[in-house]
C-alpha positions, 0 to 999 in steps of 0.5 A: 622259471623266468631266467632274468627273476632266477638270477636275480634272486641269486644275486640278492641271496649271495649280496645279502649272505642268506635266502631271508635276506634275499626274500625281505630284498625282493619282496617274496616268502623265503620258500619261493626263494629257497626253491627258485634257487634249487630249480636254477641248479637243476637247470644248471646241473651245478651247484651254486650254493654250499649250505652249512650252518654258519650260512652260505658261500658261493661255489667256483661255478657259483661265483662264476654265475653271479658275475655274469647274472650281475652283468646281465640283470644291470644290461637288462636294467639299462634297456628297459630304462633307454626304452622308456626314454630319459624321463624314467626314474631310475631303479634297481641297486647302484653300487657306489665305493669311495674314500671314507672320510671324503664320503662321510664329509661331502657326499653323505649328508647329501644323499637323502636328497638324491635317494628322495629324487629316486624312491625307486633307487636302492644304494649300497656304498662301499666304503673304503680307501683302496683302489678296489676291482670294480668289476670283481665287486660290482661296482657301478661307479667309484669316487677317486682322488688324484692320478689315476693309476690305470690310464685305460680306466673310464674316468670322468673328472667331475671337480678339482679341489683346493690344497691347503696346509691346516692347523688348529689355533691351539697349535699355531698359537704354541708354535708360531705361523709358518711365513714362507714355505721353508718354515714348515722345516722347524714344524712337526709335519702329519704325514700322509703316506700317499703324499710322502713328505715332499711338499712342493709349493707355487707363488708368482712364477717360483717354486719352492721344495720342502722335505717336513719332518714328522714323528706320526704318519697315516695311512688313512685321512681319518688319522690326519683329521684326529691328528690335527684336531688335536693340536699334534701338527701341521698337515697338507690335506685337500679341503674337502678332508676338513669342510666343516673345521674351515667352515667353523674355523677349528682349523685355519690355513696358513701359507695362503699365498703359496700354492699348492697341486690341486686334487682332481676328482674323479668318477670312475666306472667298470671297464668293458661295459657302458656306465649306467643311468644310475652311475652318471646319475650319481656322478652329476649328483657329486658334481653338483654338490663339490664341484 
């Protein structure tokens, strides 16, 4: 039994949930799966998998492996890409997480291109707007807006985008146009959780605090967007979280000659162990494409 084969059939069994899977991933029968996973067992002497009818979940020693088979398949991965030099095409699965709405806008009308320039490349992308563990959920590389909570974290900064305050025309007409920051007072404010609802602005030298007031705050950006689009109020909001409205002008900025913080972006990788060819890959493929 090759070792470095067995794990990674039992990594493709506990990623896709079932021994069909797995096989349709690889390319082999599901007998040849079924029985390279019983022979890693008997080799273990442990059991790695619980077999029930509602499928199949990975035991503590279970777990355990897969961890460290995910490590080692991506380790053997990166030597065989370093021995074949820089001109090799990349391979295997990249695991990707990043904020939905920022994903859905900015980087997922663009992947077919980097998928075509890598045929040989499998992507799973994650999709969510919590600062995940990368290395309990194999992660390769995660997309991250702002300061970044862990300092000790392998980062790097890939683009810095604009912040805005936006509305619809629908609004602005029925509300009137905020001339100076303090009129965002007498304006119904979306508020954004994780910015709070202090916006602090910067024109020529002078700064200026403002504490909005808003009935509806959100969690999520995908609140604020349907929020905003539907004429409800104002929002402070990156640019990147309303590309195509600004574009076609559903929403305008206001305040253009106050500014506001830039948002940093960043490419974050797993602690503890060099980023991937196909990571900073990816990450050059994002910069190309916001920065």
């Amino acid at each position: 039994m090759d070792r470095l084969q067995a794990m990674t059939a039992f990594v493709r069994v506990v990623d896709t949930g079932s021994f069909s899977a797995a096989a349709r991933r690889i390319g082999v029968g599901q007998p040849a799966i079924s029985k390279t996973i019983a022979q890693l067992e008997d080799r273990l002497q442990v059991r790695l998998l619980i077999r029930s009818t509602h499928g199949l979940t990975p035991t503590d020693a279970g777990i355990r492996f897969y961890e460290r088979a995910k490590l080692a398949i991506h380790e053997a991965d990166e030597a065989e890409l370093q021995a074949k030099g820089a001109g090799a095409g990349l391979a295997g699965c990249l695991r990707v997480c990043a904020a939905t709405t920022f994903a859905r806008i900015m980087v997922l009308p663009h992947l077919p291109q980097f998928m075509a320039r890598h045929p040989d490349l499998e992507v799973d992308v994650i999709l969510d707007d919590r600062v995940i563990d990368l290395v309990s959920e194999g992660i390769d590389v995660a997309l991250r807006m702002g300061e970044l909570a862990d300092s000790s974290a392998i980062a790097r900064k890939i683009a810095t985008g604009r912040r805005s305050v936006i509305a619809t025309p629908a609004y602005l007409e029925e509300h009137g146009v905020p001339q100076v920051p303090a009129d965002l007072a007498a304006h119904q404010a979306l508020v954004y959780t994780q910015l709070g609802n202090s916006w602090t602005f910067h024109r020529q030298g002078t700064e200026a605090s403002v504490a909005v007031a808003g009935r509806v705050r959100f969690t999520a950006a995908e609140g604020i967007r349907a929020a905003v689009k539907a004429d409800m109020g104002l929002a402070v909001t990156s640019d990147w979280m309303f590309w195509p409205e600004l574009q076609s002008g559903e929403v305008l900025r206001v305040l253009e000659d106050w500014k506001l913080p830039e948002l940093e972006l960043w490419a974050v990788f797993p602690t503890g162990r060099l980023a991937s060819a196909k990571a900073r890959a990816f990450a050059d493929f994002v910069q190309r494409i916001v920065g």
